[in-house]
C-alpha positions as CSV (number, residue, x, y, z in Angstrom):
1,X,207.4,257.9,124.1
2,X,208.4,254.1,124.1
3,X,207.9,254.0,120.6
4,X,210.3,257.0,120.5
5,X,212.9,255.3,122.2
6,X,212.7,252.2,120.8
7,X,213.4,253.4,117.7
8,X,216.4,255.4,118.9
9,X,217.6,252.4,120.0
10,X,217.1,250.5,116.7
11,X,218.5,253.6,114.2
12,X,221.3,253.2,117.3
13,X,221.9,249.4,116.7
14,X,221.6,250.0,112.9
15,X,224.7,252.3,113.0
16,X,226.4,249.3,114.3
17,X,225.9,247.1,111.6
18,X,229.1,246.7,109.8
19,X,228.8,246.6,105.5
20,X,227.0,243.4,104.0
21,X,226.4,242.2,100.4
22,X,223.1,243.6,99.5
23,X,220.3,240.6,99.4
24,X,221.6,238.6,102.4
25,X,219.0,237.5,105.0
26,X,218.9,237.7,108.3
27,X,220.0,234.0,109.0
28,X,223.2,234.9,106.2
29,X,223.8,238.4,108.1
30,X,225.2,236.4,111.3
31,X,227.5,234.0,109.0
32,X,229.1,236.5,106.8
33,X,230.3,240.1,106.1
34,X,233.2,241.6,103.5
35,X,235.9,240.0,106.1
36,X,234.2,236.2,106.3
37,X,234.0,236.0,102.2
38,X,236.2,234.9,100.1
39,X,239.2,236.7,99.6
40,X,238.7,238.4,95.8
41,X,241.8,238.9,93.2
42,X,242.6,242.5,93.8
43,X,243.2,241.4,97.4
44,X,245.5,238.8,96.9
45,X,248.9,240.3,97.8
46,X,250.9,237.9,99.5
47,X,253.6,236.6,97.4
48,X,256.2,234.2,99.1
49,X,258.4,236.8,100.2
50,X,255.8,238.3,102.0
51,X,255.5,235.0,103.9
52,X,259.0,234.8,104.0
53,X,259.3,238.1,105.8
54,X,256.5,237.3,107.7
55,X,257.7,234.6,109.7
56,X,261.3,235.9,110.0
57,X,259.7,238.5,111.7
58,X,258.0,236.5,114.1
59,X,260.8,234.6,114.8
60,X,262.5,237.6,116.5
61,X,260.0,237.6,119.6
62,X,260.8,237.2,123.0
63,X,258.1,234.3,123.2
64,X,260.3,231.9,121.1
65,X,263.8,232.9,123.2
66,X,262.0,232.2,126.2
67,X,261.3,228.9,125.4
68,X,264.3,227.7,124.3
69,X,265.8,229.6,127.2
70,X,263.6,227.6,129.5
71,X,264.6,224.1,128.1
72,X,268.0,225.4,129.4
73,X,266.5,225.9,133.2
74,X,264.9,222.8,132.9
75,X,268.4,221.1,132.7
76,X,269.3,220.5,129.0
77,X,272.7,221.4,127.3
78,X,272.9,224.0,124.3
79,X,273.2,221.4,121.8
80,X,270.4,219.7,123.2
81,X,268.0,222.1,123.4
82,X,268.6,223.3,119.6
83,X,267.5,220.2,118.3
84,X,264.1,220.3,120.4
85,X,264.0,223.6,118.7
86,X,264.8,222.3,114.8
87,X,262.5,219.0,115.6
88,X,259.6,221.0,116.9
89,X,259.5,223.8,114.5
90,X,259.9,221.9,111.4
91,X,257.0,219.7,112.6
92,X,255.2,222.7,113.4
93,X,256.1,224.0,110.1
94,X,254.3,221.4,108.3
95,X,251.3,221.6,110.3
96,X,251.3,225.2,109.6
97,X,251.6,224.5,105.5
98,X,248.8,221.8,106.2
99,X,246.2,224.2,107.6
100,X,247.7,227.3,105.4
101,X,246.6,225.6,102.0
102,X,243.4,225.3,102.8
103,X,243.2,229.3,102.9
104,X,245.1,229.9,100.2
105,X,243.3,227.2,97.8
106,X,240.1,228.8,98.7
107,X,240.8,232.6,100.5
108,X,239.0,232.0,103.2
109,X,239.7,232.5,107.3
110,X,239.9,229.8,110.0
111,X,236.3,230.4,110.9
112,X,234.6,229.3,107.6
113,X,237.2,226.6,107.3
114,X,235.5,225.3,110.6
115,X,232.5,225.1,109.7
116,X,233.3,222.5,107.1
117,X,234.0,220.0,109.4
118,X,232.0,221.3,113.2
119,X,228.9,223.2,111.3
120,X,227.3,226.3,110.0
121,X,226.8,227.0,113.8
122,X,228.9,224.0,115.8
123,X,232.1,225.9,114.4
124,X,231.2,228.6,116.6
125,X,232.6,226.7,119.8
126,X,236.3,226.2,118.5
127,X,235.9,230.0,117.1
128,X,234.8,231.0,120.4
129,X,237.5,228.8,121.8
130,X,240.3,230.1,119.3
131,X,239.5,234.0,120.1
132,X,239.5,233.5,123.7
133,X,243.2,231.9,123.5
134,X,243.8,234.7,121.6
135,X,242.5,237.4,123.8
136,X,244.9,235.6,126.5
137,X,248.1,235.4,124.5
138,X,247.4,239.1,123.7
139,X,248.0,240.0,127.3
140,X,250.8,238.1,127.9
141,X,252.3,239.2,125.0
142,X,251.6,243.0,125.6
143,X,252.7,242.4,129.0
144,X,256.1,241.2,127.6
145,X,256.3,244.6,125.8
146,X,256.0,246.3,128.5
147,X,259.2,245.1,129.8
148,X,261.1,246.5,126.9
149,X,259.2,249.8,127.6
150,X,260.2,249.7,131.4
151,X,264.0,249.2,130.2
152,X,264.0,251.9,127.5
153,X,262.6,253.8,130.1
154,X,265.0,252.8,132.9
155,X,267.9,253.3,130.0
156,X,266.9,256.9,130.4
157,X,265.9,257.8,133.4
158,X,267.7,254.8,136.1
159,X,265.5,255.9,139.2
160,X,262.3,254.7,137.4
161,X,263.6,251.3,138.5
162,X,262.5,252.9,142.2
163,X,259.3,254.4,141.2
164,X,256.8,254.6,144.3
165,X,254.5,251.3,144.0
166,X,250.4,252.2,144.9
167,X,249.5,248.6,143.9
168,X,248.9,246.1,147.0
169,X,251.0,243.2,147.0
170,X,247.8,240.8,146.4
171,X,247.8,242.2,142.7
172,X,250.8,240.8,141.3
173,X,252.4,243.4,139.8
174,X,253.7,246.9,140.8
175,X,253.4,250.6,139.9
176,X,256.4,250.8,137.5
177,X,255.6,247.3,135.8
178,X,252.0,247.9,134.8
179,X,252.6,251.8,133.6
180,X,255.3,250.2,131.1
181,X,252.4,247.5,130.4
182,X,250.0,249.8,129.7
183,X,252.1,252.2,127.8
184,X,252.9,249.2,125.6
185,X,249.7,248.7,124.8
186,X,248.5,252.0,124.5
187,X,251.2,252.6,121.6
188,X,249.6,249.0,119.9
189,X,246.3,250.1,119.3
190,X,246.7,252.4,116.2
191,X,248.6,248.9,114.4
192,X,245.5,247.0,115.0
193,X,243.4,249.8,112.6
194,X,245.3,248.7,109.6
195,X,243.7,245.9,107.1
196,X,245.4,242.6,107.0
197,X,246.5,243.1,103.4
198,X,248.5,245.8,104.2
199,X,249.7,244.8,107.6
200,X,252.7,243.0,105.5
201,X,254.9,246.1,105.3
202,X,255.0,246.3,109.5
203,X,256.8,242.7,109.2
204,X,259.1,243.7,106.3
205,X,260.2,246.4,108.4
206,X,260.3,244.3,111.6
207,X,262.3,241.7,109.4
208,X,265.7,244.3,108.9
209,X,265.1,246.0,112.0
210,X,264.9,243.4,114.7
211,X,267.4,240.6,113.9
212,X,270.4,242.9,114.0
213,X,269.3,243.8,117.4
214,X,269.1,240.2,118.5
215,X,273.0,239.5,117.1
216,X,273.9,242.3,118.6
217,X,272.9,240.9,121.8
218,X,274.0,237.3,120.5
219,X,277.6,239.5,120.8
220,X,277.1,241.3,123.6
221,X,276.7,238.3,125.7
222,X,279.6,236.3,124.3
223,X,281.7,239.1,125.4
224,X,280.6,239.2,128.3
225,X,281.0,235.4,129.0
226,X,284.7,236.1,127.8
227,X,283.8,234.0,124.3
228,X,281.8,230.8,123.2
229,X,283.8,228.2,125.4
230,X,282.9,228.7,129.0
231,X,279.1,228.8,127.3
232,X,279.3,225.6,125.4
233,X,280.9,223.6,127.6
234,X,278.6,223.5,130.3
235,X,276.8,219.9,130.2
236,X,273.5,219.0,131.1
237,X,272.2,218.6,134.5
238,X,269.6,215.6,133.9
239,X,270.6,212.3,132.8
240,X,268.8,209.0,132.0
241,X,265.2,209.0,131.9
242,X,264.6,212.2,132.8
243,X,266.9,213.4,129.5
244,X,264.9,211.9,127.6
245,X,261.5,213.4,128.4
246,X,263.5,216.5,129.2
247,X,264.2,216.5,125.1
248,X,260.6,215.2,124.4
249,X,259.3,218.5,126.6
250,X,261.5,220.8,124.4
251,X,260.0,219.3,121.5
252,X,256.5,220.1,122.2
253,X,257.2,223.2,123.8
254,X,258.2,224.3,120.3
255,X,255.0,222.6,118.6
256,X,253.0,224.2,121.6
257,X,254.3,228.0,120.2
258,X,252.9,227.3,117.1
259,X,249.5,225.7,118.8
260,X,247.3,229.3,118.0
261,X,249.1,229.9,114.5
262,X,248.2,226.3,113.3
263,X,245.0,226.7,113.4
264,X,244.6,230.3,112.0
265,X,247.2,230.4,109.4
266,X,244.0,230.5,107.0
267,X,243.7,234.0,108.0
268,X,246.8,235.1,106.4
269,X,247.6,232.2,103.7
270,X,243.9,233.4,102.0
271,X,246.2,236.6,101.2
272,X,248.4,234.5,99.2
273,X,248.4,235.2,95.6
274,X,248.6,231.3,94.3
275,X,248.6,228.2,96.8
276,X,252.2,227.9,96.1
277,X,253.1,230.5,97.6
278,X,252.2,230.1,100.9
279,X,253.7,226.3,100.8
280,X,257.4,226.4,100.4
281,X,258.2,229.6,101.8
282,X,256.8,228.4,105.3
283,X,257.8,225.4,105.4
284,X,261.4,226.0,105.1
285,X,261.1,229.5,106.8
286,X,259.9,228.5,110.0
287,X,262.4,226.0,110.8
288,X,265.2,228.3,110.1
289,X,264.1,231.3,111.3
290,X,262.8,230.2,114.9
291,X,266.1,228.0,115.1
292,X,268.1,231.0,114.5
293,X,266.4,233.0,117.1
294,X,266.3,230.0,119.7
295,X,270.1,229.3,118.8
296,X,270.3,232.9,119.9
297,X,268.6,232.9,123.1
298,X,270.1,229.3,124.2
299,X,273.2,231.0,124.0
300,X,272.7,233.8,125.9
301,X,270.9,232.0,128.1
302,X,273.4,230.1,128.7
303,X,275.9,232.9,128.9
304,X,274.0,234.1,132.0
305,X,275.2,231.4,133.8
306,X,278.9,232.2,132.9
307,X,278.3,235.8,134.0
308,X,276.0,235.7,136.5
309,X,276.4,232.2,138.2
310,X,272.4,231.8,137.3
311,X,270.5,230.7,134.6
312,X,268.6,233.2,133.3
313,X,265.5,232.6,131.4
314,X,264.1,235.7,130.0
315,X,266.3,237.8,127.9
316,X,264.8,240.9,129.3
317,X,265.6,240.1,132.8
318,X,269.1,239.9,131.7
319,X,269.2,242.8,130.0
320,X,268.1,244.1,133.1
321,X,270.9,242.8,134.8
322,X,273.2,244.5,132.3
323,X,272.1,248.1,133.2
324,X,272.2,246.7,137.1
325,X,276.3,247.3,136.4
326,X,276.8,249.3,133.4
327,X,277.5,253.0,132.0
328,X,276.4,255.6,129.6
329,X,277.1,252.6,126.8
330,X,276.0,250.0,128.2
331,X,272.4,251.9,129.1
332,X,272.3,253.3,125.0
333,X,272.8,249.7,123.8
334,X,270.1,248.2,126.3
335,X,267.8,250.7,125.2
336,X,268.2,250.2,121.3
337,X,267.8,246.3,122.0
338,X,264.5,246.8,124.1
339,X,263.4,248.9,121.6
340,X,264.1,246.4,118.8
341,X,262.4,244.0,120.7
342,X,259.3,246.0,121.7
343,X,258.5,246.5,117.7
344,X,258.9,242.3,117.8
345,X,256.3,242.0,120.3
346,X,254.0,244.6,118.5
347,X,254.5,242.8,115.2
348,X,253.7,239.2,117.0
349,X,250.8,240.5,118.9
350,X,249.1,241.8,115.6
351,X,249.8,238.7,113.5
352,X,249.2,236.0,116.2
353,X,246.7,237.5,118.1
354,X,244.9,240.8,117.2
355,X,244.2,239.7,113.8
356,X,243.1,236.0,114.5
357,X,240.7,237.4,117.6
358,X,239.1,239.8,115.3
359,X,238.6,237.3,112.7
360,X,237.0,234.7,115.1
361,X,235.1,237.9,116.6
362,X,234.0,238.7,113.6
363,X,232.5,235.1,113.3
364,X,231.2,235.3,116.1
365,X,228.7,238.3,115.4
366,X,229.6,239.1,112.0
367,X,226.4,241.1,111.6
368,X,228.2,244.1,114.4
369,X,231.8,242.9,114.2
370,X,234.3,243.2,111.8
371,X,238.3,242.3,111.8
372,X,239.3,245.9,113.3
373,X,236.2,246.1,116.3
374,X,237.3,242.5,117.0
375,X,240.5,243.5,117.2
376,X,239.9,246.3,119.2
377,X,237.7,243.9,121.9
378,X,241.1,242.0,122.0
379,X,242.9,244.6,123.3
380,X,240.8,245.5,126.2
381,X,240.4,241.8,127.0
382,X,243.8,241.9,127.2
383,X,244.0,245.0,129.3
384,X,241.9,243.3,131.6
385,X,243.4,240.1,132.6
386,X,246.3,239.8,134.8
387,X,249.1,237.9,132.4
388,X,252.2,238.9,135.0
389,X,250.8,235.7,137.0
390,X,251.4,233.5,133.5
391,X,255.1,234.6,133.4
392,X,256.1,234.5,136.9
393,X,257.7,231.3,136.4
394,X,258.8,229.4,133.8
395,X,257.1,226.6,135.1
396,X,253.8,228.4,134.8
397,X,254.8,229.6,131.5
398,X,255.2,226.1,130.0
399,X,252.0,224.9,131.9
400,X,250.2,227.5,130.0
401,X,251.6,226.4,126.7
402,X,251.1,223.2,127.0
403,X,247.1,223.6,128.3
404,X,246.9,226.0,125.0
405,X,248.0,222.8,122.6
406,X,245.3,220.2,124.5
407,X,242.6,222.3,123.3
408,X,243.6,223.6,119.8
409,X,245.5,219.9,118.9
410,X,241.8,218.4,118.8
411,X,240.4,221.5,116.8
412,X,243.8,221.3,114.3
413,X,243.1,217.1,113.9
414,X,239.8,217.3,113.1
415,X,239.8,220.4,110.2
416,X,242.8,218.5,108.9
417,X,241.5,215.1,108.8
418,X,238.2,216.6,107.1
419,X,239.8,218.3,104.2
420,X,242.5,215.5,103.5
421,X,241.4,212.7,104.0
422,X,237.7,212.9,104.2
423,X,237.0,215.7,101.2
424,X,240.1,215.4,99.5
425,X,240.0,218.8,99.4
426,X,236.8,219.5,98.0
427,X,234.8,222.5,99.9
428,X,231.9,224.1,98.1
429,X,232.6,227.8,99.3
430,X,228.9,229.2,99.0
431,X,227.2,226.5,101.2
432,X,229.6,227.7,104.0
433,X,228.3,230.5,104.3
434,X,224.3,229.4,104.2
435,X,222.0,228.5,107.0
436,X,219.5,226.4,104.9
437,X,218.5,223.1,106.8
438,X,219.2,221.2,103.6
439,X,222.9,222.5,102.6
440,X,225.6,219.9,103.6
441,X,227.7,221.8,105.9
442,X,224.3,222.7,108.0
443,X,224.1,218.6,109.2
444,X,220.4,218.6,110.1
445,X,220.7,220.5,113.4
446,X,223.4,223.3,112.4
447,X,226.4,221.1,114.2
448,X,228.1,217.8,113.2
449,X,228.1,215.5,116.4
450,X,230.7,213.6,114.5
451,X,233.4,216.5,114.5
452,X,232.5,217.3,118.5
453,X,233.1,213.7,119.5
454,X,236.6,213.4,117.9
455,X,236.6,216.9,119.8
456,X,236.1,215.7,123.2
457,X,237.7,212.3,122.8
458,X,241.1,214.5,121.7
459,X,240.8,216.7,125.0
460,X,240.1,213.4,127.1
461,X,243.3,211.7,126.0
462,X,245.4,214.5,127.8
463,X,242.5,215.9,130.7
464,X,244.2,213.5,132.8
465,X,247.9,214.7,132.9
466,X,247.1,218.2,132.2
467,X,245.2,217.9,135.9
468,X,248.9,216.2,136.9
469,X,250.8,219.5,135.2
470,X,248.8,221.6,137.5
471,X,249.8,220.0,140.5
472,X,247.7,217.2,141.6
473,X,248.6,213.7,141.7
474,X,248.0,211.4,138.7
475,X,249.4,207.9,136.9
476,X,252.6,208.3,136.0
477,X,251.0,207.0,132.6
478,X,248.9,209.7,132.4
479,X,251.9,212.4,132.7
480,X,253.5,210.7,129.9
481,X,250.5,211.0,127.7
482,X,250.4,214.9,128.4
483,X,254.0,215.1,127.8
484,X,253.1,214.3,124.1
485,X,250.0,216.2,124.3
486,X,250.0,218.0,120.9
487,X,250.8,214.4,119.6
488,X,247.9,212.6,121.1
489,X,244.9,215.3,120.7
490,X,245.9,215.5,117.2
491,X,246.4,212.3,116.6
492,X,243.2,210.9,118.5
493,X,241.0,213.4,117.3
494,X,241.7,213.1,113.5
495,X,241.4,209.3,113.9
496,X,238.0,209.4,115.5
497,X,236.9,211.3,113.2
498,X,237.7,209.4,109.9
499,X,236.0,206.4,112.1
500,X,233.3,208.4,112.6
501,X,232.8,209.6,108.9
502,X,233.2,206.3,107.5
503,X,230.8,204.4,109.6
504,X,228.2,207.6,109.2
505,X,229.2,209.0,105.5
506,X,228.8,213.2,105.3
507,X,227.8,214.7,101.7
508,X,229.8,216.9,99.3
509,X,232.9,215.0,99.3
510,X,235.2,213.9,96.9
511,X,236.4,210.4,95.2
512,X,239.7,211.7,94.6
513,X,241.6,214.7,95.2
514,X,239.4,217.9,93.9
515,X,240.6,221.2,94.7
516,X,238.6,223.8,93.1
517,X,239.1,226.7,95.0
518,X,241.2,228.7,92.4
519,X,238.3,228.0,90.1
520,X,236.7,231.0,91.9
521,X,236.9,234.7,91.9
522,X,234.0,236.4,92.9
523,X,231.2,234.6,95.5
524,X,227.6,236.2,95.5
525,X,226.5,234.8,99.0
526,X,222.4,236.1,98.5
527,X,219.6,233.8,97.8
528,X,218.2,236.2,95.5
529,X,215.3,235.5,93.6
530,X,215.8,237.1,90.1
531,X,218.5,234.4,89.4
532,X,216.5,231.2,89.8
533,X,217.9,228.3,90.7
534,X,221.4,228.5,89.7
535,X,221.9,231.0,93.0
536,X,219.5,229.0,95.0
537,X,221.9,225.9,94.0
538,X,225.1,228.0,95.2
539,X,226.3,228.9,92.0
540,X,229.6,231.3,92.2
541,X,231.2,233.2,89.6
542,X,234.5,231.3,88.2
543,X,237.5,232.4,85.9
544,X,235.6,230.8,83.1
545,X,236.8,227.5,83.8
546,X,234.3,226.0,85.6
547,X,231.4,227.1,88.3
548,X,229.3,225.8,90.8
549,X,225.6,224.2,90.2
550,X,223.8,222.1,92.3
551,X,225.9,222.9,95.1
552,X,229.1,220.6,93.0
553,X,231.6,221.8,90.7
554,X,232.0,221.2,87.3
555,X,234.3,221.5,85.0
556,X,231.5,223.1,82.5
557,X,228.6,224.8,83.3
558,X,226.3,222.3,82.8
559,X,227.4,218.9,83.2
560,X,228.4,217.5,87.1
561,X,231.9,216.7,88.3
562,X,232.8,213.1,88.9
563,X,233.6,211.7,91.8
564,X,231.1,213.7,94.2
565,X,229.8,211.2,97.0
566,X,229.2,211.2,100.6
567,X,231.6,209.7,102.0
């Protein structure tokens, strides 16, 4: 009988097992499966209007309003507070193109990318670390939604604004507020089903439908306010000193939005049919785009001050206070807005967070997990957690952000100082994926003590004033260093670790830059046996330009690239 069972159990955990290359072993079926490997040809849709569309449509998310509404609250002019947005988001923008060439040079997601530079198994920390984010940001994003589901609904039907609450006070929310959360992200779940390759048509339509919404809005609130000049005219309310770090806060708040995407525009840019096109049309898109939309929500942030005699930070919570004193029109126009920006928030959600989660899921346990179960385990993480208590405030809102960016700054410094300035952007794509001992990325003991040291010295630079942000009492120093925190984890950590790797050189790494990535176009990941060494060595199949033997590329099959060291 317990022989019986246990192999129920075992044909049970067998059906689990997502699809695997034939020939992989055991080791090899927890690094890889068809959504770890390279991204092949036929795959590789993404042109750079797809990117463009992309991140136009996650501009238009109530996320990036919110902030710049909130640099408003915390006492900047308009003016002001758009060029925190135009600074932080072109920054961010070239952060993003850093990180998003190394997918699209060699097709692969954030989590192999890791492993480059933290280990065949050390990458499994910042993966971990990445997906939890994610799961997070997922809720508060879904929770979002839900408010533009509670308006439509209210648009409709105005007395479920007065719907009986059964929730006690101690959980933070109420009857009417979680239904429209949950209803939210009931209707999100059949989005996360899709592939990624495909996904791109959901932000194409996003992209016409959701910034005419948003100008509509941008004009609704102007007329409102009786035009532009009562709105721009209002000045500042800090001066001095405080100004200045005011402006330097609005800065990072911007970089901070972009903290999760950063890291994980692999995930997407491995789509991109040549490296090009994922440079260029991100780097110029993002600035624009999220300027447009902050532009937007400054404005009408600032136009609730006009109308209301309060600053109003979340756009929904002024829409809100539209249907408070409107009619039949007013109630049809709120409704079309919240629903505009409810297919924003579904569209962010899947490209920021259900996709990267699933990804860094699929790392995780990629022997039971693929993109779409990952995805999936997102959701109900998300369900779970309580993000109402992240947006209560927009103090607590910014306190989140900024403890996101401590944590993924030191993950972003040390992946970009490995591939630029320590490999020159030389990766050998089938050692990523192997668990041998005596492959380079494998370090001796699975995990490179070099990458978690830069790590941990790019958290400690900020622990300090991120304990200050929180409440508790700390060197005025310190709160300065946090107030640059993307700055100084970045910075700190990608400085240790060149230190690090020139005072204890790491194999397979380049004299001089040596991208090879488009060199390939299929990648057998087995052993094998009936190959000999040429598999064993980490051969992969090229465009008959060049392959790999011996674990380095060369430019023919048989002679050895120059310029291959340890560095």
């Amino acid at each position: 009988m317990a022989t019986l069972r246990t192999s129920k159990v075992a044909h049970l955990v067998s059906m689990l097992e997502v699809t695997a290359e034939p020939g992989l072993t055991n080791k090899q079926l927890f690094l890889t499966n068809y959504d770890l490997k390279p991204v092949e040809p036929a795959r590789r849709q993404w042109g750079p209007w797809n990117f463009v569309g992309f991140w136009i449509a996650d501009a238009f998310n109530i996320n990036t309003w919110m902030i710049a509404s909130s640099m408003i609250i915390s006492g900047l002019s308009w003016w002001q507070a758009w060029i925190c947005v135009w600074l932080g988001y072109f920054i961010a923008g070239a952060f993003i193109c850093s990180t998003g060439r190394i997918g699209a040079v060699y097709h692969i997601p954030f989590p192999v990318v890791s492993r480059a530079s933290f280990g065949i198994w050390g990458s499994l920390w910042p993966v971990f670390n990445r997906a939890a984010m994610a799961c997070i940001w997922y809720g508060v994003q879904s929770y979002i939604g839900g408010t533009c589901v509670y308006l439509m609904i209210r648009s409709i039907w105005p007395s479920f604004d007065t719907l009986h609450n059964s929730l006690p006070a101690s959980s933070g929310t109420n009857t009417r507020d979680f239904l429209s959360f949950f209803l939210f992200w009931l209707c999100s779940l059949p989005a996360i089903w899709f592939p990624v390759h495909k996904i791109r048509h959901l932000f194409t339509v996003k992209s016409f439908i959701v910034p005419p919404a948003g100008i509509a809005f941008f004009i609704w609130a102007i007329v409102k306010a009786h035009g532009l000049g009562p709105i721009v005219h209002q000045p500042s309310t800090i001066s001095g000193g405080e100004l200045g770090w005011g402006i330097i806060k609005g800065i990072m708040s911007s970089i901070a939005n972009f903290a999760t995407l950063i890291v994980n525009d692999p995930d997407f840019s491995r789509f991109a049919a040549k490296p090009r096109d994922a440079l260029w049309s991100q780097f110029f898109t993002i600035p624009c785009a999220f300027a447009f939309t902050s532009f937007v929500g400054i404005i009408v942030s600032s136009s609730s001050t006009v109308i209301f005699d309060e600053p109003i930070w979340s756009p929904l919570t002024l829409l809100g206070k539209f249907l408070d004193t409107g009619d039949s029109g007013t109630r049809a126009g709120v409704f079309f807005i919240a629903f505009a920006f409810a297919l924003a928030q579904l569209g962010t959600n899947i490209a920021a967070n259900s996709v990267s989660a699933g990804t860094d899921m699929t790392a995780l346990l990629p022997r039971y997990l693929n993109i779409r179960r990952g995805g999936y385990i997102c959701a109900a993480i998300g369900l779970a957690m309580c993000p109402w208590n992240l947006l209560s405030t927009s103090n607590n809102f910014t306190t989140y952000l900024s403890a996101y960016s401590v944590f993924l700054s030191s993950i972003a410094g040390v992946i970009i100082c490995d591939y630029y300035w320590v490999r020159k952007g030389y990766y050998q794509i089938k050692d990523l994926y192997s668990g041998r001992k005596t492959d380079p990325y494998y370090y001796g003991v699975g995990a490179s003590w070099r990458a978690y040291v830069s790590y941990i010295c790019g958290i400690l630079i900020n622990i300090v004033g991120f304990v200050g942000a929180i409440g508790r009492p700390v060197p005025l120093g310190a709160q300065y260093i946090y107030n640059l925190n993307f700055f100084c984890g970045f910075i700190v950590s990608a400085g240790v670790y060149y230190l690090l790797c020139w005072a204890w050189p790491i194999p397979a790494v380049s004299e001089h830059w040596h991208e090879v990535g488009d060199e390939i176009t299929e990648v057998s990941l087995a052993y094998g046996d009936s190959r000999g060494s040429d598999v064993e060595s980490g051969s992969a199949t090229g465009s008959g330009h060049g392959s790999f033997k011996g674990g380095v590329y060369s430019s023919e099959a048989v002679a050895p690239s120059k310029g291959i060291k340890e560095f």
